[in-house]
C-alpha positions in Angstrom: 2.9 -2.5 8.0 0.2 -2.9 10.0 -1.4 0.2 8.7 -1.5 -1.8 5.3 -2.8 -4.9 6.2 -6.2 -2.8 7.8 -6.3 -0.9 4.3 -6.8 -4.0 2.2 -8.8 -5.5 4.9 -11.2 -2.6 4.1 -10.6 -2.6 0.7 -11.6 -6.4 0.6 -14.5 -5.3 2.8 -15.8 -2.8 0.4 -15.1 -4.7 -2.5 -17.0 -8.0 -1.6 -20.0 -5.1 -0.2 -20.5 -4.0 -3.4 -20.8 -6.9 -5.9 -22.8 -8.9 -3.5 -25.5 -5.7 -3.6 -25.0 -6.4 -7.0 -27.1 -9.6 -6.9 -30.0 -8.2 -5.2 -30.1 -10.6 -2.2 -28.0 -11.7 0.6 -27.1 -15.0 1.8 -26.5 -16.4 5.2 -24.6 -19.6 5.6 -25.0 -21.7 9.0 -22.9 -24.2 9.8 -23.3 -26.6 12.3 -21.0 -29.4 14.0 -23.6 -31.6 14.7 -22.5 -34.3 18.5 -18.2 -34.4 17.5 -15.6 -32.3 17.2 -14.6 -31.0 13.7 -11.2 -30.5 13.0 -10.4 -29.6 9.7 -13.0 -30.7 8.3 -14.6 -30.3 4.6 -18.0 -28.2 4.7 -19.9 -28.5 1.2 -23.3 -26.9 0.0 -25.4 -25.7 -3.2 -24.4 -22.3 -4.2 -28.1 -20.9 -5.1 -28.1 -20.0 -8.2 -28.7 -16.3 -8.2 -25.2 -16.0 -7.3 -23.3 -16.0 -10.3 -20.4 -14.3 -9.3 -17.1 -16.4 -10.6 -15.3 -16.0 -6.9 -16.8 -15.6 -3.3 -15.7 -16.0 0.4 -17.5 -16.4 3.9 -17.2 -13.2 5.8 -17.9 -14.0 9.5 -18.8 -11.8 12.7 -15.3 -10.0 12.8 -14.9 -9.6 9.1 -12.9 -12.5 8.5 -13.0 -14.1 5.2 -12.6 -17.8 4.9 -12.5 -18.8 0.9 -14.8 -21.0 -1.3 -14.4 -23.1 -3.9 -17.2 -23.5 -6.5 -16.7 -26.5 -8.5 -18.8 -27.2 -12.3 -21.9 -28.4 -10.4 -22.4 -25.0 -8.3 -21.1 -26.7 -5.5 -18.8 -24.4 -3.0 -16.8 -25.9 -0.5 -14.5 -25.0 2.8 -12.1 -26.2 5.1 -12.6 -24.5 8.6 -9.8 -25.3 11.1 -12.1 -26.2 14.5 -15.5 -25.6 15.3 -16.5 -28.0 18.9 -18.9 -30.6 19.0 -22.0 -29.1 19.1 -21.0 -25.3 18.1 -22.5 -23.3 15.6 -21.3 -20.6 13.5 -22.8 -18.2 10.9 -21.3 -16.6 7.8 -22.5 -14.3 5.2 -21.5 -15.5 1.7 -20.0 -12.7 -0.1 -18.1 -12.0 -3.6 -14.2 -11.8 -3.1 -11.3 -11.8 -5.4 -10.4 -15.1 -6.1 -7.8 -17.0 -3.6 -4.6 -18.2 -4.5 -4.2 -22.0 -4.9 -3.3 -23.4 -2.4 -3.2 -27.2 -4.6 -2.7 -27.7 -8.1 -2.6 -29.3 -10.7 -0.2 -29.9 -13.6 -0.1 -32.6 -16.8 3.5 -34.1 -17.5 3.5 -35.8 -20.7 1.0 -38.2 -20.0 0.5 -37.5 -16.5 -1.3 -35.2 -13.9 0.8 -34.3 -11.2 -1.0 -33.0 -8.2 0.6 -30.9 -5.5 0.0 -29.3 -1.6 1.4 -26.0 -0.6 4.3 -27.1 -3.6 5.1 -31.1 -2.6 4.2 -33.6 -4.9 1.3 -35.9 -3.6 0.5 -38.3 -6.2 0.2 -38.8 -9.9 -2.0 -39.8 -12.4 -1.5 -41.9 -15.4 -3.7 -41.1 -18.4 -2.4 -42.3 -21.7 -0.5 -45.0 -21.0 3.0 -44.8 -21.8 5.8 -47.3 -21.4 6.6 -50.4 -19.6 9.3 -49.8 -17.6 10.8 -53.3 -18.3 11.6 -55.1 -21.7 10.6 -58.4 -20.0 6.9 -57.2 -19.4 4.7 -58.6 -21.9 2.7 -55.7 -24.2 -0.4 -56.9 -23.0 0.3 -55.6 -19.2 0.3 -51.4 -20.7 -2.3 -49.8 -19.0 -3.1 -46.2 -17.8 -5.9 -44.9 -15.8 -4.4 -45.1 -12.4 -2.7 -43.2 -9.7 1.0 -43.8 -8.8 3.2 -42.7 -7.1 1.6 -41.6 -4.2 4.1 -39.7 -1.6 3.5 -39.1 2.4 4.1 -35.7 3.7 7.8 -36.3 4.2 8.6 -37.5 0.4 8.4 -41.0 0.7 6.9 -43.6 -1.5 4.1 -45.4 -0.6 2.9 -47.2 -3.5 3.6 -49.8 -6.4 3.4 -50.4 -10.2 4.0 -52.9 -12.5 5.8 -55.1 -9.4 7.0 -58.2 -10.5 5.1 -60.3 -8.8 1.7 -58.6 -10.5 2.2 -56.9 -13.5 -1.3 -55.7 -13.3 -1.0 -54.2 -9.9 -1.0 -49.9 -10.5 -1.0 -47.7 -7.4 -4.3 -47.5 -6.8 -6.5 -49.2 -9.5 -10.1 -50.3 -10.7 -11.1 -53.2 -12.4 -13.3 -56.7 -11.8 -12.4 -59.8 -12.1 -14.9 -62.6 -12.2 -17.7 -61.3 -14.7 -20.5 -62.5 -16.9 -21.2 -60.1 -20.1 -23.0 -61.5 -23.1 -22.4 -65.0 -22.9 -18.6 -64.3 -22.1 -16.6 -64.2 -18.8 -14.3 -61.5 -19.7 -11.8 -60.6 -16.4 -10.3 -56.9 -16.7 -8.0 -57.6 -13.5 -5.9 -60.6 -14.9 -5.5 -58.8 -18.5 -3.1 -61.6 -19.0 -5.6 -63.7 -19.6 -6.8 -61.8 -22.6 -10.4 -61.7 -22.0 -10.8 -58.5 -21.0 -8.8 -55.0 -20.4 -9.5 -51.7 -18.9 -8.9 -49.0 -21.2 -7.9 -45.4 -20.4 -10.2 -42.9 -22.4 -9.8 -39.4 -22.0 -9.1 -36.5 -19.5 -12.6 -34.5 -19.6 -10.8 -31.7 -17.1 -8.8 -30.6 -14.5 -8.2 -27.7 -11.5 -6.8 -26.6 -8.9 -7.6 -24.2 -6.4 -7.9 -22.9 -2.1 -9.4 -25.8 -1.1 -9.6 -28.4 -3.5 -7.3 -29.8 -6.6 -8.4 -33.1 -9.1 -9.8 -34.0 -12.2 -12.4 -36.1 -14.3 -10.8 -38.7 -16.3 -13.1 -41.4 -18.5 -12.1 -45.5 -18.5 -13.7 -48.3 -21.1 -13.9 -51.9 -19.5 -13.2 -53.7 -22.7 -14.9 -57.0 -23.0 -12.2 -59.5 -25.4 -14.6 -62.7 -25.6 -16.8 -62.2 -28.2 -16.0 -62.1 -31.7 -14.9 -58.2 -31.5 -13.8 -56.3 -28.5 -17.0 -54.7 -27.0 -17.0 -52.2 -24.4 -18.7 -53.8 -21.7 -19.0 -50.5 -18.8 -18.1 -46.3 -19.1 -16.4 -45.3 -16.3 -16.0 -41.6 -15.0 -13.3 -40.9 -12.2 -14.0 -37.9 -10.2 -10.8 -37.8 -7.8 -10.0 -34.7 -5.7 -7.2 -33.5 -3.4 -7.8 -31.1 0.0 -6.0 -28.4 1.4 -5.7 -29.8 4.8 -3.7 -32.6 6.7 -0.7 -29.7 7.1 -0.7 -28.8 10.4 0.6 -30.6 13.8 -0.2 -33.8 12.7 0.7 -34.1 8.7 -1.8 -36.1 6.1 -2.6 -35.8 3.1 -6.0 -37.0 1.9 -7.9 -37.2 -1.3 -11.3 -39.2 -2.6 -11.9 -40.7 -5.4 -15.4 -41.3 -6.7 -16.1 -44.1 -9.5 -19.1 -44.0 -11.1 -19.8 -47.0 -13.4 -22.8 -47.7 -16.3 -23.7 -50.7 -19.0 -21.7 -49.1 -22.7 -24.5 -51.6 -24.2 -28.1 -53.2 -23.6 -26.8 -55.8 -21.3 -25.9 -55.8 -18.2 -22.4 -56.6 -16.2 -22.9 -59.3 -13.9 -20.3 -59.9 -11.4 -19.6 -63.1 -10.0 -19.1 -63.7 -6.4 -15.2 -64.1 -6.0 -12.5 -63.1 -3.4 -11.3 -59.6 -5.2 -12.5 -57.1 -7.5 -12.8 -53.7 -7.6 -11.0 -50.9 -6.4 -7.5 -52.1 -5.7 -4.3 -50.3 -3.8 -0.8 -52.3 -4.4 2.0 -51.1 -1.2 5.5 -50.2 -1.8 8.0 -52.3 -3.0 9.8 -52.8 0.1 6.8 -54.4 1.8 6.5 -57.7 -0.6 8.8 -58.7 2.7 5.7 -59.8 4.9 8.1 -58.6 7.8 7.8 -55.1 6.5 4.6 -54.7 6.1 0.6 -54.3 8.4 -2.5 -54.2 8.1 -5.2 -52.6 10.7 -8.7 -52.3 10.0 -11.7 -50.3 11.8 -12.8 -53.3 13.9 -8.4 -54.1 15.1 -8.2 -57.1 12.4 -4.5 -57.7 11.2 -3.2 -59.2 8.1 -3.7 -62.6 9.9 -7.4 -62.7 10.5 -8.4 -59.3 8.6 -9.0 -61.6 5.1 -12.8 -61.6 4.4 -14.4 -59.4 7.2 -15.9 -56.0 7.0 -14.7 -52.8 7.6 -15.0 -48.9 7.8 -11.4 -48.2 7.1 -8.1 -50.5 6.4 -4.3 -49.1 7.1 -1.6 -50.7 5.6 1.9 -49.4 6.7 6.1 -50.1 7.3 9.0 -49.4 6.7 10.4 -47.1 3.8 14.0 -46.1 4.0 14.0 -46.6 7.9 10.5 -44.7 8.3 7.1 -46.1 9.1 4.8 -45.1 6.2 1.3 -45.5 5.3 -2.1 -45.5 3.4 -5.6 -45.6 4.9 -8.4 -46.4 2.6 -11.9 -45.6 4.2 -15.4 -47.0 2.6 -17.9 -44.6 2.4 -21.4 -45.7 4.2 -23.7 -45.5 0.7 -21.3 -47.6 -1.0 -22.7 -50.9 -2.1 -22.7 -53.4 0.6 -20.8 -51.4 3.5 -18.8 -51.8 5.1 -17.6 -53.6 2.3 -15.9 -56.9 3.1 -12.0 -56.4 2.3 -9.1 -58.6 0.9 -6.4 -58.7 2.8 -3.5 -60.5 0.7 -1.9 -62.9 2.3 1.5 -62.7 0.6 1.9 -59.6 -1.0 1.0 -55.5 0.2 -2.2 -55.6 -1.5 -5.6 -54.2 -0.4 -9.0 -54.7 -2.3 -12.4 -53.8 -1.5 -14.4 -56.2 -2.6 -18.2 -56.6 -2.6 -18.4 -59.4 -4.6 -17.1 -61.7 -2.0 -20.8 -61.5 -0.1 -22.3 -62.9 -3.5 -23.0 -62.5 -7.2 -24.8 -58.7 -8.1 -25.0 -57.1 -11.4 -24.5 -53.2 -12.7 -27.6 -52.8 -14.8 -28.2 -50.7 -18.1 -29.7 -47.9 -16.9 -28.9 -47.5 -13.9 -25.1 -46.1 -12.5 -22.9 -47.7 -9.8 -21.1 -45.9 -7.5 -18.1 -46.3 -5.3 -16.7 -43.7 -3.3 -13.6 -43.7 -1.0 -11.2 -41.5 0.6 -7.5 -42.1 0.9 -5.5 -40.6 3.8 -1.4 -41.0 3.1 1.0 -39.8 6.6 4.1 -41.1 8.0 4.5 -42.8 10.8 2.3 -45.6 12.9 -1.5 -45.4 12.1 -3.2 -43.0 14.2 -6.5 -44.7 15.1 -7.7 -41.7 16.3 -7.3 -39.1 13.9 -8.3 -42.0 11.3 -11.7 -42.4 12.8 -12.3 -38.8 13.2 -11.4 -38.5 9.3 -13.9 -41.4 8.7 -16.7 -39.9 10.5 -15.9 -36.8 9.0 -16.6 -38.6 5.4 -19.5 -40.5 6.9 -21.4 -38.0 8.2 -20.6 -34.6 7.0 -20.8 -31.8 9.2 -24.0 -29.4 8.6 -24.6 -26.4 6.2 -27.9 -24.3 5.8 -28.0 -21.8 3.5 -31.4 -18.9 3.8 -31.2 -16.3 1.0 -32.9 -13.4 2.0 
């Protein structure tokens, strides 16, 4: 057996030797891990674009091959397991036979379904469907949102529909206190018919070694003038990583909004207390026994309302298990660390820049709010939290010389 394994390790040798002398050039990839440790951590760069092969790997000092992932903007990315805080480590980029997925994705009527090594992680609801109770009002359908969302063990972290806020979905986007033309349309409270976010389209989906997601398109629909207008185009660029599977179990995933004026005028959002991306806990947790919340500077549920944070973990109880989900703000998002609304009453989260003051999303011009999720079971780890956070923050380095 072990004669076989060295045979294809030759084989992959040879194979990756000759298509990358193919190209003409060579490329050397550096990576660095800058003052902290790096455990796990994502490393991204620009493909150059004399390298056209559709499949390529890092081949390091011993031969070892460590698999890319080259998304639609010739961006390659990789997960390496450790490298120490100040280490170094030097790759040549290679052609290679394309990896085996290691996450995927899969529609389901009018769903995406993403997975990790075979579990389900979370879901995504395109086309809206059906409510899943007579007694909800029509005006409550909406799609465009992720839910359910599952820890590592199986268990449910997340809401939709609950009865308490039939416009709560998993993990959602929408404003609430706007100005657009004259109107004050608010796509959070749909039931009070001024305005609506609209599921539009799926533009694509993949899966693949190191990454799984999708691009999905939303309409903020503005109801106050004398015809619906769309007020903002939103794009959804949400991906899931190969990671988070070892000693310590997470799952985590980003999602990247980016938002622009449909018309001439702008979107002007009025200062209020929530608005913008929104995550709604589990069921179980409308108990206000059940349920915590921790943020990056140790603020609870009780005097978390309002202040500013890097990160927020809400967490309990599911089925006689501690569960949770971590939302982290990423530094070049507008106004972060953006403040954060705690709900007093219910297992809600919102980050919400509007509560430092009124701003507006111009024509022209996109607006962009990015965030990671981490999902685990148990208490929440500060540590490996942080280290997650600074891995989002500040990215460990990558130079690529082509020679």
């Amino acid at each position: 057996m072990k004669y076989l394994f060295l045979i294809v390790a030759i084989l992959l040798l040879c194979f990756s030797s000759v298509v990358e002398s193919s190209v003409g050039r060579r490329a050397e990839v550096q990576v660095s891990a800058g003052p902290i440790d790096r455990i796990e951590s994502i490393f991204t760069f620009q493909l150059p674009p004399e390298f056209k092969a559709t499949s390529y790997a890092l081949r390091d000092a011993a031969g070892k091959l460590t698999p890319l992932q080259i998304d639609a903007e010739h961006n390659a990315s990789f997960v390496l397991p450790l490298l120490k805080a100040g280490e170094r480590k030097t790759y040549q980029l290679v052609a290679a036979k394309p990896a085996p997925p290691g996450v995927s994705v899969k529609s389901n009527a009018n769903r995406l379904e993403l997975t990790l090594a075979g579990q389900k992680v979370f879901s995504f609801v395109g086309k809206p469907g059906s409510l899943p109770d007579n007694a909800i009002k029509p005006i409550f359908l909406r799609g465009g949102y992720i839910h359910p969302i599952y820890t590592p063990s199986g268990l449910l972290v997340t809401d939709d529909y609950p009865s308490d806020h039939y416009h709560h979905h998993g993990i959602w986007f929408a404003w609430t206190k706007t100005q657009f033309e004259g109107g004050h349309p608010d796509f959070w409270n749909v039931a009070d018919g001024t305005g609506r976010v609209d599921f539009e389209k799926l533009e694509r989906s993949w899966s693949g070694p190191v990454h799984a997601g999708f691009i999905s398109r939303q309409s903020y629909v503005a109801l106050t003038g004398a015809a619906p207008k769309i007020a903002l185009n939103e794009q959804w660029d949400v991906r899931l990583y190969n990671l988070g599977q070892r000693d310590k179990r997470y799952y985590l995933f980003d999602i990247v909004a980016t938002q622009e004026c449909a018309t001439s005028s702008p979107l002007v959002l009025e200062e209020y207390r929530y608005g913008g991306m929104g995550v709604r806990g589990h069921r179980d947790w409308k108990d206000k026994s059940k349920v915590a919340f921790l943020t990056s500077e140790g603020k609870t549920r009780e005097n978390g309302n309002a202040t500013r944070g890097r990160w927020c973990y809400i967490y309990g109880p599911v089925d006689g298990q501690i569960v949770g989900i971590g939302i982290l703000d990423h530094p070049s998002n507008f106004r972060s660390p953006q403040p954060m609304r705690l709900n007093p009453d219910d297992p809600f989260f919102n980050y919400a820049p509007s509560q430092l003051g009124p701003f507006a999303i111009k024509p022209g011009e996109k607006f962009v709010l990015r965030y990671r999720y981490v999902v685990a079971d148990g208490a929440p780890d500060k540590t490996l939290v942080e280290r997650l956070w600074n891995d989002y923050a500040n990215p460990p380095g990558v130079v690529v010389r082509v020679k």
